[in-house]
C-alpha atoms as one frame of an Amber mdcrd trajectory, in Angstrom:
protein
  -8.386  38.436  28.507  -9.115  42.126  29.078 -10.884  44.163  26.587 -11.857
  47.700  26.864 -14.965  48.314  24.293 -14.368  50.006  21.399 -16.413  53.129
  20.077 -18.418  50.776  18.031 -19.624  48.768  21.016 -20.812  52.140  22.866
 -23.106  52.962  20.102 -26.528  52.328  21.943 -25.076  54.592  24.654 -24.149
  57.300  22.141 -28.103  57.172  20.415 -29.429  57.903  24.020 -28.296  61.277
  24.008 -31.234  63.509  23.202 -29.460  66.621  23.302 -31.488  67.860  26.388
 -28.131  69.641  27.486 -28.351  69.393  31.156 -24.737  68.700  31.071 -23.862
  72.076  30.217 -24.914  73.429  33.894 -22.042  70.818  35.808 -19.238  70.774
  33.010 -16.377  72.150  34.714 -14.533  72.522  31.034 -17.608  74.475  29.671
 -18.024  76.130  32.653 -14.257  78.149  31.910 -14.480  77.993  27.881 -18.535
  78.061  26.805 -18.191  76.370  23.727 -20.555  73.697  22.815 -17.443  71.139
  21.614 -16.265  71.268  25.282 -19.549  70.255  26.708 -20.738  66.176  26.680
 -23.542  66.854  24.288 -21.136  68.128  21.900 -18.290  65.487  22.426 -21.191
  62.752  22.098 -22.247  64.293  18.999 -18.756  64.204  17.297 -18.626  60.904
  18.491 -21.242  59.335  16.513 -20.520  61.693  13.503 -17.128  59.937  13.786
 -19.033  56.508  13.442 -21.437  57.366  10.895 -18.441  58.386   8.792 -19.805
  62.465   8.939 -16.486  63.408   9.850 -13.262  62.586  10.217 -10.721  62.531
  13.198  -9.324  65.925  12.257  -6.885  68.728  14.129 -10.295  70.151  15.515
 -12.464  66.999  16.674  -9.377  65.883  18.145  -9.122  68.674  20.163 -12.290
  68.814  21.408 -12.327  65.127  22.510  -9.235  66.350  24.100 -10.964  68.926
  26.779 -12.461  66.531  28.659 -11.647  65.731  32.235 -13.783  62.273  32.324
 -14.638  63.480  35.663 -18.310  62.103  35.167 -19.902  64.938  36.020 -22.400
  64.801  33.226 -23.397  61.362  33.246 -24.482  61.690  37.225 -26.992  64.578
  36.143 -27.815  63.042  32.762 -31.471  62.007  32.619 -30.890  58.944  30.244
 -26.914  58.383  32.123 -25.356  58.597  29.043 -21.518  57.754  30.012 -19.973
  60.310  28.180 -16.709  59.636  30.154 -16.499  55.970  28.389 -17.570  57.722
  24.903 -15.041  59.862  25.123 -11.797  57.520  26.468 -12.832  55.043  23.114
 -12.942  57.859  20.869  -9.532  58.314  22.177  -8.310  55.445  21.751 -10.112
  55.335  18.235  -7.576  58.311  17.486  -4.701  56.621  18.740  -5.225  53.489
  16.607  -5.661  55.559  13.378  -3.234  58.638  14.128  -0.837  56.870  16.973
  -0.628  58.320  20.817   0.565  61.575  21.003   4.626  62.026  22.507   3.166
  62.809  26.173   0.849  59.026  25.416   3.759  57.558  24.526   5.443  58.684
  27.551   2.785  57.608  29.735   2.025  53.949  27.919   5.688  53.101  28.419
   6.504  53.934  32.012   2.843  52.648  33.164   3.572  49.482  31.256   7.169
  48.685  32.550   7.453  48.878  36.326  11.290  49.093  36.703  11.556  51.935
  34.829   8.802  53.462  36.684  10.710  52.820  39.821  13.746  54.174  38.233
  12.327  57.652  37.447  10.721  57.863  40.679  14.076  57.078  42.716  16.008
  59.432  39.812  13.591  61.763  40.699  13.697  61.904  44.172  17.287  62.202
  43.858  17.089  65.385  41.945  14.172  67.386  43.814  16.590  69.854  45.116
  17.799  70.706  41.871  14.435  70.895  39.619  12.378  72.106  42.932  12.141
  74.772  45.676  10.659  73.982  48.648   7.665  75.596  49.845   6.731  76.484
  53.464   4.349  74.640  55.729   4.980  71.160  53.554   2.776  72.700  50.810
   4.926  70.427  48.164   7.809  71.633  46.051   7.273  74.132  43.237   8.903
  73.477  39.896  12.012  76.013  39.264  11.939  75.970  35.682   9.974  74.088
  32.885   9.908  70.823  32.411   8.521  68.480  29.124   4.634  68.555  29.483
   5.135  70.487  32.913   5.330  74.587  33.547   7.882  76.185  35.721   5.975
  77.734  38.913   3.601  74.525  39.264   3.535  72.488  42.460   3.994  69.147
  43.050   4.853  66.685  45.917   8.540  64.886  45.961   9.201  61.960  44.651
   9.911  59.431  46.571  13.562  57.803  46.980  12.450  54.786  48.434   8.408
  53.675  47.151   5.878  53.083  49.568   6.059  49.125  48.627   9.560  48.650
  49.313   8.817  50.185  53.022   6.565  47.632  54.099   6.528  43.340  54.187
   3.877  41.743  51.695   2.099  40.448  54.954   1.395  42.171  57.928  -0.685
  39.358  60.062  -3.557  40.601  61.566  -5.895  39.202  64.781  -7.989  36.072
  63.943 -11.607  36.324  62.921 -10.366  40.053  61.145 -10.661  40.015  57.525
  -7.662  39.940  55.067  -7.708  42.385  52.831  -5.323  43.081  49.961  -4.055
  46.586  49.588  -4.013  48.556  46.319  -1.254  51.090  46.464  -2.131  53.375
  42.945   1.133  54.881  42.022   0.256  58.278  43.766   0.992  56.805  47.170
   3.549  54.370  46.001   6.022  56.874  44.509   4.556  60.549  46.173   2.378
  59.654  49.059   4.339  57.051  51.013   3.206  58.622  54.118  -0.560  57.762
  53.461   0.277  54.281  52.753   1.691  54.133  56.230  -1.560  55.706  57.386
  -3.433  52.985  55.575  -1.612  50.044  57.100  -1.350  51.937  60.762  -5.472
  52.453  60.246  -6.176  48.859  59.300  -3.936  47.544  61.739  -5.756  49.478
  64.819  -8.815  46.960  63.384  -6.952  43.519  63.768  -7.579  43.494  59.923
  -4.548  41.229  57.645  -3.039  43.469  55.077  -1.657  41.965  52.004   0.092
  44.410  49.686   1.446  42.516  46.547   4.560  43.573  45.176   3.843  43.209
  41.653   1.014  45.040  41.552   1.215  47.962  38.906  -0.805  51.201  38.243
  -4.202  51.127  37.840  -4.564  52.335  34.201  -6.638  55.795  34.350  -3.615
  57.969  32.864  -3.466  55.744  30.217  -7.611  55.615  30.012  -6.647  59.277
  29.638  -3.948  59.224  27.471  -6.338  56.515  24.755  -3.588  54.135  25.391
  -6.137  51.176  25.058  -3.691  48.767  25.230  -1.900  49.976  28.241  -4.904
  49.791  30.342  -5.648  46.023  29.067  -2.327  45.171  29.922  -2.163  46.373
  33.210  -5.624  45.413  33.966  -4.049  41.606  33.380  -1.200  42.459  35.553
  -3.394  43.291  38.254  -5.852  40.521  38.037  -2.980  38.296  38.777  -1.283
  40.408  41.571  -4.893  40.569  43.820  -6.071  37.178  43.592  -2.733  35.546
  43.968  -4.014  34.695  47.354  -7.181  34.602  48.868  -8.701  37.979  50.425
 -11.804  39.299  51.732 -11.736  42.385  49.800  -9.739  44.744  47.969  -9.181
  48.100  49.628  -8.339  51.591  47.784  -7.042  54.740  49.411  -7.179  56.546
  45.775 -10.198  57.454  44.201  -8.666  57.110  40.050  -8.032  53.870  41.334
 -11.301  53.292  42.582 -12.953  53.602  39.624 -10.212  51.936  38.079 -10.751
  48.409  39.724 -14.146  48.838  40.708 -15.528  50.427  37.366 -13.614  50.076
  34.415 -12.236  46.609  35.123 -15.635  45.548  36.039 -16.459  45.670  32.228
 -13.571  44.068  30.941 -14.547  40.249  31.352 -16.403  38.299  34.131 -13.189
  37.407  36.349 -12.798  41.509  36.204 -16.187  41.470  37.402 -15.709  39.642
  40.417 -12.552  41.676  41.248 -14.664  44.350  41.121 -17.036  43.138  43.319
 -14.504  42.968  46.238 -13.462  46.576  45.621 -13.663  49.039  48.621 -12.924
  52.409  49.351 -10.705  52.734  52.121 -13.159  54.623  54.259 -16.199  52.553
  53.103 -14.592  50.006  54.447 -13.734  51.076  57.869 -17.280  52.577  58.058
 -18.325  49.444  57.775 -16.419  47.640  60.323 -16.886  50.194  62.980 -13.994
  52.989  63.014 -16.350  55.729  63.686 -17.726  53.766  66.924 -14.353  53.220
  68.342 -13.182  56.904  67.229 -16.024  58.388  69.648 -14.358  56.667  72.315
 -11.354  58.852  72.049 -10.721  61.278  74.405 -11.591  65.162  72.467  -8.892
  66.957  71.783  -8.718  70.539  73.515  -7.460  72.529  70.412  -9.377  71.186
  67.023  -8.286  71.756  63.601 -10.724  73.194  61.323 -11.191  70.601  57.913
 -13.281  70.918  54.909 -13.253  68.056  52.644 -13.235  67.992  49.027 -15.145
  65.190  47.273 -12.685  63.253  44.032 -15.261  63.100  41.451 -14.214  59.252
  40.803 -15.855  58.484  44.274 -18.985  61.184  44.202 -20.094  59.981  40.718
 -20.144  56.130  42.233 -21.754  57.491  45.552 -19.297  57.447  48.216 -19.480
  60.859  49.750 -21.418  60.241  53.234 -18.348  57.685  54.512 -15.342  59.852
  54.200 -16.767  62.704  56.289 -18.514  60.476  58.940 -14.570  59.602  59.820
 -14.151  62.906  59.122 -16.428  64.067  61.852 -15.792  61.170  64.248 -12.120
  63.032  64.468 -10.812  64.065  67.694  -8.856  66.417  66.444 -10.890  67.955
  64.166 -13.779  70.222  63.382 -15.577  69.485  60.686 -16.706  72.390  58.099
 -18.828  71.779  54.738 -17.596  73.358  52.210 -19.216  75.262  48.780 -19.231
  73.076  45.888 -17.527  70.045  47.799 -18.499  68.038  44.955 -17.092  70.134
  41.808 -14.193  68.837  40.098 -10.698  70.451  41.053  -9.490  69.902  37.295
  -6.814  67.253  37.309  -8.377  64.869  35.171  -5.541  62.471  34.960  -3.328
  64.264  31.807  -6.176  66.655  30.909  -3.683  69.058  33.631  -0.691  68.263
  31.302  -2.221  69.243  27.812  -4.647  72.077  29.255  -3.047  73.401  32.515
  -4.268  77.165  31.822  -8.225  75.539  31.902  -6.961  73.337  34.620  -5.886
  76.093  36.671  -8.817  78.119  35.949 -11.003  75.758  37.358  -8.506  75.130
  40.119  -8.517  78.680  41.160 -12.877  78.081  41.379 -12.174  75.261  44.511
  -9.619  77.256  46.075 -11.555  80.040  46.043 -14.368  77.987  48.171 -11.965
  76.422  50.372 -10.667  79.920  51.140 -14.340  81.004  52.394 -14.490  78.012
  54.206 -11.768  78.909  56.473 -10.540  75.673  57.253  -7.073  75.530  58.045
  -6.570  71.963  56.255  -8.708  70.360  53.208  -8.966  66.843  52.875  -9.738
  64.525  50.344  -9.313  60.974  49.069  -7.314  61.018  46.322  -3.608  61.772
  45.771  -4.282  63.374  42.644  -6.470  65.719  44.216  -4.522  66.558  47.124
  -2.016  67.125  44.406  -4.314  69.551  42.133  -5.781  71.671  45.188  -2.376
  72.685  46.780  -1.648  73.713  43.655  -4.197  75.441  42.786  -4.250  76.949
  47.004  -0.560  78.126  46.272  -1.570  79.806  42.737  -4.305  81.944  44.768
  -1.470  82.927  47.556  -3.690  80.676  49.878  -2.308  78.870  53.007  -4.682
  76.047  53.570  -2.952  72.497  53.099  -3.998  69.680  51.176  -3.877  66.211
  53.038  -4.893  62.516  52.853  -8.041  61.653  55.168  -6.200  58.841  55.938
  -3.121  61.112  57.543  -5.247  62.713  60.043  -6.403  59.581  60.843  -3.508
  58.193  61.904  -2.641  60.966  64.064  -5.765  61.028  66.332  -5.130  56.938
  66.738  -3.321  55.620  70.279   0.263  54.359  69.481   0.542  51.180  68.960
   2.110  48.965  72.244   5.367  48.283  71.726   6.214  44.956  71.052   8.336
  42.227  72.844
């Protein structure tokens, strides 16, 4: 059965903080608000106040636990790799047991944990972009006309989706023998925002020979609710997906989201020994075709005579576990593109799951620091790999009156592959 540890359990971890504060230099919350609550040492130290029984869970330690974006920042450039990220998520669910989640947790814990539903907002909401959303030009995502529960009018988001990405495509698609099988784990950001990358995905993986097995009953990986404290949630749908992935027999299990990355390949991997082993088989999409020799057959493609200029944008969930070399070797091995290196690739562009929905002003604040690099970049597209991200940075491109556009990896890849031959 899946178990996330409680706060308890992380004590050890909590006692190896020595209060050097090398965290404060690469918080991106204390980086905006320069107050010691905001920054791990201080979150770490409420923490074990809270266990010691120093202090209780009141309006003000709440809040603080709250501004965190458990982008991991801290714990990479932590000299003892204290994982302030997991001290924080059980301290949140510590406050949800003893004060319940909060109306937007609620929210979250019962659409994550009831799939129909989720499908029925998504298609209700696809239904009804024109009326909550304008358009914006150059496929820059829809901005919201007026506000919204948890959201502000003016912010930009991609459609919804009228038909998810999983009802699009057959459970199977056969691949060429001696190619591995590999089951495909959708996240929610592709299934009900990002169909098109999911297309990508399978048109990628096909050009390998690879077998692509995308269960339908797979459900969201669980970070908003890690967010959210909704410890049970994540459990839940931990379970849900244990079942949905090893249903039948695959090589490995591929991502084309970094939250859900981390999700499978992290969190679950503490959750139990079958997690474990689950965890083991998790790959990054681009790790993956690294591995089995995109890049090789890429440089056999003709150059293209007009490039695009790229910069790419690292998801903390994949630089913190140290995947950041793979996604710009396919990057460079691009026809179509020209490759630029951006400053402060690797800073966080302040999603952090729902830490955009209870603190959008510091969200956008920190937003408005990435845009301003890719701006100096001047790359006409930035890429990432993660559908939250590409989500966060056209936002926060749109709030600075910017005109670069946020994309998948994975959707310029697609485009610089031959088409398919047409079958008979």
């Amino acid at each position: 059965m899946a178990k996330l540890k409680d706060l308890e359990q992380l004590r050890e971890e909590i006692e190896q903080c020595v209060k050097c504060g090398a965290c404060r230099a690469h918080c991106p919350v204390f980086a905006v608000e320069h107050r010691e609550g905001r920054v791990a040492r201080g979150k770490i130290a409420l923490s074990q106040a809270v266990l010691d029984g120093q202090v209780g869970l009141e309006k003000e330690v709440v809040e603080n636990l709250s501004q965190c974006l458990l982008c991991g920042s801290c714990c990479a450039q932590c000299p003892n790799k204290v994982p302030t990220e997991e001290i924080v998520a059980a301290a949140r669910r510590r406050i949800a047991e003893e004060q319940g989640l909060s109306s937007f947790g609620k929210g979250v814990a019962a659409v994550l944990g009831r799939p129909k539903l989720m499908n029925l907002l998504a298609k209700t909401g696809g239904a009804l972009s024109a009326l909550l959303f304008e358009k914006l030009p150059e496929n820059s995502g829809l901005r919201l006309r007026f506000p919204a529960p948890y959201l502000e009018a003016g912010r930009t988001l991609p459609p919804l989706t009228g038909r998810p990405f999983r009802e699009r495509v057959p459970e199977v698609i056969a691949g060429q023998p001696g190619q591995p099988t590999v089951a495909f784990f959708t996240g929610c950001g592709i299934n009900y925002m990002y169909p098109a990358i999911g297309e990508a995905f399978v048109r990628a993986l096909q050009f390998l020979g690879v077998t692509i097995i995308i269960p339908k009953d797979q459900g969201c990986c669980g970070l908003p609710a890690v967010s959210a404290g909704a410890g049970n949630t994540v459990e839940q749908l931990a379970g849900q997906n244990l079942a949905a992935l090893t249903r039948r027999p695959v090589d490995y299990i591929v991502t084309a989201c970094a939250s859900c990355n981390a999700g499978l390949g992290k969190i679950y991997a503490e959750m139990g020994p079958e997690f474990a082993a689950l965890a083991k088989k998790t790959k990054d999409v681009f790790v993956f075709l690294a591995e089995h020799g995109l890049p090789e057959k890429l440089a056999a493609l003709p150059r293209a005579e007009r490039r695009v200029r790229v910069t790419y944008h690292d998801p903390c969930h994949l630089r913190t576990r140290g995947i950041t070399k793979e996604p710009r070797l396919i990057l460079r091995s691009l026809p179509q593109v020209e490759f630029v290196e951006m400053e402060a690739a690797g800073t966080c562009c302040g999603l952090g799951g729902t830490y955009s929905v209870y603190h959008y002003e510091n969200s956008k604040r920190i937003g408005a620091k990435k845009a301003g690099h890719i701006a100096a970049s001047g790359a006409e597209l930035v890429a990432t790999d993660c559908p939250g991200c590409i989500m966060q940075l056209q936002d926060s491109v749109n709030h600075a009156g910017g005109k670069t556009r946020a994309v998948h990896i994975l959707e310029l890849l697609a485009a610089a592959l031959p088409e398919p031959p047409a079958s008979h």
